[in-house]
C-alpha positions as CSV (number, residue, x, y, z in Angstrom):
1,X,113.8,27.8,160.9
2,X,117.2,27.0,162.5
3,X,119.5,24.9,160.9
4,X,122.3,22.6,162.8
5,X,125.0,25.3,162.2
6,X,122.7,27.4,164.0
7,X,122.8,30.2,161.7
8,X,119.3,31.5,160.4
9,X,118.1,32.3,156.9
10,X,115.6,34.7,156.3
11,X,113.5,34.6,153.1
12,X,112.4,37.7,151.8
13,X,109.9,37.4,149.1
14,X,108.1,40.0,147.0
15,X,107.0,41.5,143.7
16,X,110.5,43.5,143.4
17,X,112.6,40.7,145.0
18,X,115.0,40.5,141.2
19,X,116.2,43.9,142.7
20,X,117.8,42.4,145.6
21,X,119.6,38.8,147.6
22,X,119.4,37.4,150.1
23,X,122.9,37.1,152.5
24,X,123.9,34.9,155.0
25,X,123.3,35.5,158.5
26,X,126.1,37.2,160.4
27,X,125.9,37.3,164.0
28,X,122.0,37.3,163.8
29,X,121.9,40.5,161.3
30,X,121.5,39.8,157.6
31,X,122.5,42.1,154.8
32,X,121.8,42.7,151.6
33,X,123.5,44.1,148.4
34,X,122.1,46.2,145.3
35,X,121.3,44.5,142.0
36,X,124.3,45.9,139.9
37,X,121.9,46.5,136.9
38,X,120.4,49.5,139.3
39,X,123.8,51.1,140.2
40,X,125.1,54.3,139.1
41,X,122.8,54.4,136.5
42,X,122.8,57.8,134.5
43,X,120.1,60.0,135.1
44,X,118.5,61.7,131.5
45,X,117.0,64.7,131.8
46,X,114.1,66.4,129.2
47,X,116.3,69.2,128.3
48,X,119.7,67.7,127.0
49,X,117.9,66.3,124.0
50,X,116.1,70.2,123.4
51,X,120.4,71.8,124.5
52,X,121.9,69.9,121.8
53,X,119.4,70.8,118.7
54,X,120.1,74.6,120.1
55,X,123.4,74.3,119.2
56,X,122.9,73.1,116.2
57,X,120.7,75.3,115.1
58,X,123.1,78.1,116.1
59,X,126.0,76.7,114.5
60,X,124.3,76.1,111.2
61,X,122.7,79.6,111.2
62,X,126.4,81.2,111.8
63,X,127.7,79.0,108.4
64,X,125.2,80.1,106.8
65,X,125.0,83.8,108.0
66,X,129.5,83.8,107.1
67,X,128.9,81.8,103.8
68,X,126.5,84.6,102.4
69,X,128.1,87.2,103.3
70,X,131.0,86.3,101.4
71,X,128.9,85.8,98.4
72,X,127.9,89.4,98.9
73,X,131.8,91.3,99.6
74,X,132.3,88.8,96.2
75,X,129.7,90.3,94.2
76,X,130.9,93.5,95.4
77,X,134.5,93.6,94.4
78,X,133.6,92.3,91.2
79,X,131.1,95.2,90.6
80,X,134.0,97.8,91.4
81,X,136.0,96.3,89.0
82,X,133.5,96.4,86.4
83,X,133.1,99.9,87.2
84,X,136.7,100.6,87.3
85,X,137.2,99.0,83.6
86,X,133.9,100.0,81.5
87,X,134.7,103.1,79.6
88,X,137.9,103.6,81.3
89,X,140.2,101.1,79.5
90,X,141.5,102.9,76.1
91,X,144.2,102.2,73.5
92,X,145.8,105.6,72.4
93,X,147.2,105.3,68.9
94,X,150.2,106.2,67.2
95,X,150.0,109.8,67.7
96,X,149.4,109.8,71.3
97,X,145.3,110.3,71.3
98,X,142.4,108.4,72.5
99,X,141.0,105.7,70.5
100,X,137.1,105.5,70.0
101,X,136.8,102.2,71.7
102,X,136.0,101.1,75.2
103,X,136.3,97.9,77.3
104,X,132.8,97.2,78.8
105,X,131.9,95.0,81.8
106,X,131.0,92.2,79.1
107,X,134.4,92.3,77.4
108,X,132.7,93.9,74.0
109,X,134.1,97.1,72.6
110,X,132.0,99.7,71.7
111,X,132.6,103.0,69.3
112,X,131.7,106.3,71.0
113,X,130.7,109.5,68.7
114,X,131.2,112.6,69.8
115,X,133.7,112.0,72.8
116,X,134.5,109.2,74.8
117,X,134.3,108.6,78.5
118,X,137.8,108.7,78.8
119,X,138.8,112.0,77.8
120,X,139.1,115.3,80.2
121,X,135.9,116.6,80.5
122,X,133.7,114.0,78.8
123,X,129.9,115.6,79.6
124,X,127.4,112.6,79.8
125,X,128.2,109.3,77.9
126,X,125.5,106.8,77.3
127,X,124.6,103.9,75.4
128,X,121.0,103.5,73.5
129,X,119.0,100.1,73.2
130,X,120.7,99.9,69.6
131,X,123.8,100.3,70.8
132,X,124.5,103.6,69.9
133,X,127.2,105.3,72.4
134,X,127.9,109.0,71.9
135,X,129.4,111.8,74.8
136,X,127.5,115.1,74.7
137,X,128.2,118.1,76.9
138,X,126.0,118.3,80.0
139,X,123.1,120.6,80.1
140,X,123.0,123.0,83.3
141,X,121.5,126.0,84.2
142,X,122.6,129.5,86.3
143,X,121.1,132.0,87.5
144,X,121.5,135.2,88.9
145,X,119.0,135.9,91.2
146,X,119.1,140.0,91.7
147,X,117.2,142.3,93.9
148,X,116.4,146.2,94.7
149,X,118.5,147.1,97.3
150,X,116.4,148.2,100.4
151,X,117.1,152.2,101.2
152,X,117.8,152.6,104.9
153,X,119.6,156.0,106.8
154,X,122.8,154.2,106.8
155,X,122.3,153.2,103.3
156,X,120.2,155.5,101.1
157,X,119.2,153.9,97.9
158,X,117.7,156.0,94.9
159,X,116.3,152.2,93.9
160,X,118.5,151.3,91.2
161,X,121.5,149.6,93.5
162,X,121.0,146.1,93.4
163,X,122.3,142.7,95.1
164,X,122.9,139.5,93.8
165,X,122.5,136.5,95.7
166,X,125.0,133.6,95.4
167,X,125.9,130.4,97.4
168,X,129.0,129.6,98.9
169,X,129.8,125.9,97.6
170,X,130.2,123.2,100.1
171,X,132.9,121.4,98.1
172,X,135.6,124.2,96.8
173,X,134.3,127.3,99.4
174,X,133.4,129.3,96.5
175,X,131.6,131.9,95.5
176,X,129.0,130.8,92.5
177,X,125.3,131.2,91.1
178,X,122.5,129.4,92.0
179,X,122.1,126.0,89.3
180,X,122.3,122.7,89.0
181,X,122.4,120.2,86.0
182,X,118.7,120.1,83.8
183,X,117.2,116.6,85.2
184,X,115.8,114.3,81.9
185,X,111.9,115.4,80.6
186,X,112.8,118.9,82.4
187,X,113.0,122.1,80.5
188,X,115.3,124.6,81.8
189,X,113.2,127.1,82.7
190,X,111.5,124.3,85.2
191,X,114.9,123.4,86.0
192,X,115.4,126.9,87.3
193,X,111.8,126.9,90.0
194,X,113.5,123.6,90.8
195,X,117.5,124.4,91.8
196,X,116.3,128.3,93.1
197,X,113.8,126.5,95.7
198,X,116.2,123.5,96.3
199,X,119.2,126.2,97.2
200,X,117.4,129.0,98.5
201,X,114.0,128.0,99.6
202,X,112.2,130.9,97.1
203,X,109.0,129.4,95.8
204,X,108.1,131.3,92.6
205,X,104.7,130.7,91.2
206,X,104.2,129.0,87.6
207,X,102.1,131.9,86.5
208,X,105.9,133.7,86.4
209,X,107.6,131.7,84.9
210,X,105.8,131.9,81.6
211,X,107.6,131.9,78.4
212,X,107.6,134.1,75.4
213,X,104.0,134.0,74.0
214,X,103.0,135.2,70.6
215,X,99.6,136.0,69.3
216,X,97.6,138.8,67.4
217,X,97.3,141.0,70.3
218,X,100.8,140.7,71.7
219,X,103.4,139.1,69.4
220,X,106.5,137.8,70.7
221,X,105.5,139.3,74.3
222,X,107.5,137.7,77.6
223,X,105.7,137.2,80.4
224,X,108.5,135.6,82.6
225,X,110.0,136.5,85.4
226,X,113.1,135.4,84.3
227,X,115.4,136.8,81.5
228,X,118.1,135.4,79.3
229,X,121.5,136.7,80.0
230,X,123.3,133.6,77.7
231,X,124.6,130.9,76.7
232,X,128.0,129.3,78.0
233,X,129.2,126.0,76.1
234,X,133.5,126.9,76.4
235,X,134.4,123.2,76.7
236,X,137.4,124.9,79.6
237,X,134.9,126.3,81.7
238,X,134.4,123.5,83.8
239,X,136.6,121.2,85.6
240,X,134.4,118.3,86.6
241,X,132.8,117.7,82.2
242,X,132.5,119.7,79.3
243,X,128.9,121.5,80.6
244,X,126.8,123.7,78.2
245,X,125.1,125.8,80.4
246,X,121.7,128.3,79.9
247,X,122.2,131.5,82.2
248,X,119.0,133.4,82.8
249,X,118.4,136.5,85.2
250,X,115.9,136.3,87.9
251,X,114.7,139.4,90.5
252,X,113.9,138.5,93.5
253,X,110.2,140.1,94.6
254,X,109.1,139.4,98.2
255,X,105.6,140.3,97.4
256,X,105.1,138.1,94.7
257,X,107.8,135.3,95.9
258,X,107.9,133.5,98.9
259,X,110.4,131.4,101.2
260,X,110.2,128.4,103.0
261,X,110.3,129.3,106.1
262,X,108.2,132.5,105.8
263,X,110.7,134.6,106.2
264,X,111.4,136.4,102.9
265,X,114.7,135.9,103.2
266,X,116.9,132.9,100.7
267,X,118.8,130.7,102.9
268,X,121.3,127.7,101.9
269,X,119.7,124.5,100.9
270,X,120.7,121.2,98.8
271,X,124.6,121.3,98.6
272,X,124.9,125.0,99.2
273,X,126.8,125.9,102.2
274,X,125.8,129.6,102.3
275,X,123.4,132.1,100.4
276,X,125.1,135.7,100.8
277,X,124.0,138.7,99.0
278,X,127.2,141.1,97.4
279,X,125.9,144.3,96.2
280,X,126.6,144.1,92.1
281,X,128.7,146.8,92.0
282,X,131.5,144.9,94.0
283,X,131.4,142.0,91.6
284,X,134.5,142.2,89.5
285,X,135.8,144.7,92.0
286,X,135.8,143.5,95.2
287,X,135.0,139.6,94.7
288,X,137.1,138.2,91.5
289,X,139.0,135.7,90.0
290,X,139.3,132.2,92.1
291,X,137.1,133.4,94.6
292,X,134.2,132.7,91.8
293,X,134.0,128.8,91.0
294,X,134.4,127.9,86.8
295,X,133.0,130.6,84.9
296,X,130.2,132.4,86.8
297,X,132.1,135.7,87.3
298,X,132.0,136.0,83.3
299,X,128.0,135.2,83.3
300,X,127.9,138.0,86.2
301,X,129.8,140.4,84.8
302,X,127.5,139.9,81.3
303,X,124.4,140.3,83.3
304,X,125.8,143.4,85.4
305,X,126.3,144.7,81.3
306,X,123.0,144.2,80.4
307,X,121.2,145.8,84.1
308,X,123.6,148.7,83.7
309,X,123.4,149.2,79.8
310,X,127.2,149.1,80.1
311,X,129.2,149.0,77.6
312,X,132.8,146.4,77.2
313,X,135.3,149.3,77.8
314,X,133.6,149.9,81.0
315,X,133.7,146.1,82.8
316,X,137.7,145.0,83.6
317,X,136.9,141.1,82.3
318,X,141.4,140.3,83.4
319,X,140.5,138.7,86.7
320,X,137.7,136.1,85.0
321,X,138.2,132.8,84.1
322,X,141.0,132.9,81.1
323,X,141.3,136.6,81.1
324,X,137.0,136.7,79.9
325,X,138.0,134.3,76.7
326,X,135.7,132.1,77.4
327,X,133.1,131.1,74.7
328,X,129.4,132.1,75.2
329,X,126.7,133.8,73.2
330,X,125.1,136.5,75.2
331,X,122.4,138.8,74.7
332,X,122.4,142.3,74.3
């Protein structure tokens, strides 16, 4: 319809007409304008929502992930100091030695017999389940592990030259006999199967290591393969603890023994850097004093005695340990 102004109106009508009005007639066009409820409105998307728990979930595993693991370096350092303060907080009294207490990690003091873990060269300090606490001298075991000397052209044997074998020690570069410390519910004698395969990779059979037997048809007879050379309890003889250790003599027999690797030869194992053999009459000769590590060159020279039926004029004992004063009961 046209109206007296002669401008026209145009009516637009339909199920979405809210979403827009109607304008006055300009020059016979109309326009129209948005409704401002529909403008600029953000858009959401599915994954913000799905974005922001991520980071949550990250952010709360990090706190957690830092807060434990300062629990943990806490739990540590208070460990070390326990460590650091059981059995090695003493009083000394009035004339200048140790007292027989000890601070432990509970703040109780305990009396130790026989030593205390303070001391140079405690051995092996324990506490029982009634509270008894004693220091006794480690138990260890050496052994000199000998063998016939092969005869060749270049070096004719009449069979009764012999070579000991001996590892070179990872931690001081010594010289030193094959051993090791007697593990709890072990007898020594099973200590020594265990150390000579653990160093050298010799497997000796039980049947050979069979202790002294006695019956009607043979009294006190021993069927071992190994031999007792002595027994070495000099409190000086070690650095590390006072260690009482059982030496015992063992021959080496390819034929009856065998190595790990088929081989028949020992070679280093464990914590030994090196298994040499010296030829025994070179020991106290060639190879003496600090290149031997505690003691050993006095349990050598005692066995090298006993092989040779030697008598004590005949071994120079000035370059062992303490000039040969060390304390040991040997056999003859």
């Amino acid at each position: 319809m046209v109206d007296n102004s002669g401008l026209i109106q145009r009516q637009t009508a339909s199920s979405s007409s809210s979403s827009t009005s109607a304008l006055p007639l300009v020059g016979g066009r109309s326009t129209t304008t948005m409704d401002t409820t529909t403008t600029f409105r953000r858009r959401r998307t599915p994954h913000s929502s799905s974005n922001n728990i991520k980071s949550w979930m990250l952010i709360t595993l990090a706190s957690i992930t830092i807060f434990m693991f300062g629990i943990f370096i806490t739990i540590i350092s208070q460990h070390k100091k326990q460590l650091k303060t059981a059995g090695s907080i003493y009083t000394k009294s009035n004339t200048n030695k140790l007292s027989n207490t000890a601070a432990c990690p509970h703040g109780q003091e305990r009396t130790w017999h026989g030593g205390h873990p303070a001391q140079d060269r405690p051995g092996s300090c324990w506490c029982g389940q009634d509270e008894y606490c004693m220091c006794t001298p480690s138990v260890a075991i050496d052994i000199v592990l000998y063998q016939k000397r092969p005869s060749t052209k270049n070096n004719p044997s009449d069979g009764a030259d012999y070579d000991v074998w001996v590892v070179r020690r990872s931690d001081t570069n010594q010289l030193a006999t094959i051993g090791g410390f007697v593990d709890t519910g072990e007898t020594t004698e099973n200590a020594v199967l265990r150390e000579v395969e653990e160093e050298t990779g010799i497997t000796i059979p039980p049947q050979l290591m069979s202790s002294h037997h006695s019956g009607a048809s043979s009294p006190n007879k021993n069927n071992s393969a190994i031999k007792l050379i002595g027994v070495y309890s000099d409190p000086r003889r070690d650095n590390r603890r006072h260690i009482v250790s059982i030496a015992y003599a063992l021959e080496f027999n390819p034929d009856s023994m065998t190595t790990k690797d088929g081989s028949g030869i020992p070679h280093a194992g464990d914590d030994a850097k090196d298994v040499i053999a010296i030829p025994l009459e070179e020991i106290g000769v060639k190879y003496v004093g600090e290149d031997w590590y505690a003691d050993h060159l006095s349990i050598l020279l005692d066995f090298k005695m006993q092989l040779m039926v030697m008598k004590d004029g005949e071994v120079d004992r000035s370059k062992e340990l303490y000039g040969g004063d060390v304390a040991r009961s040997t056999c003859s």
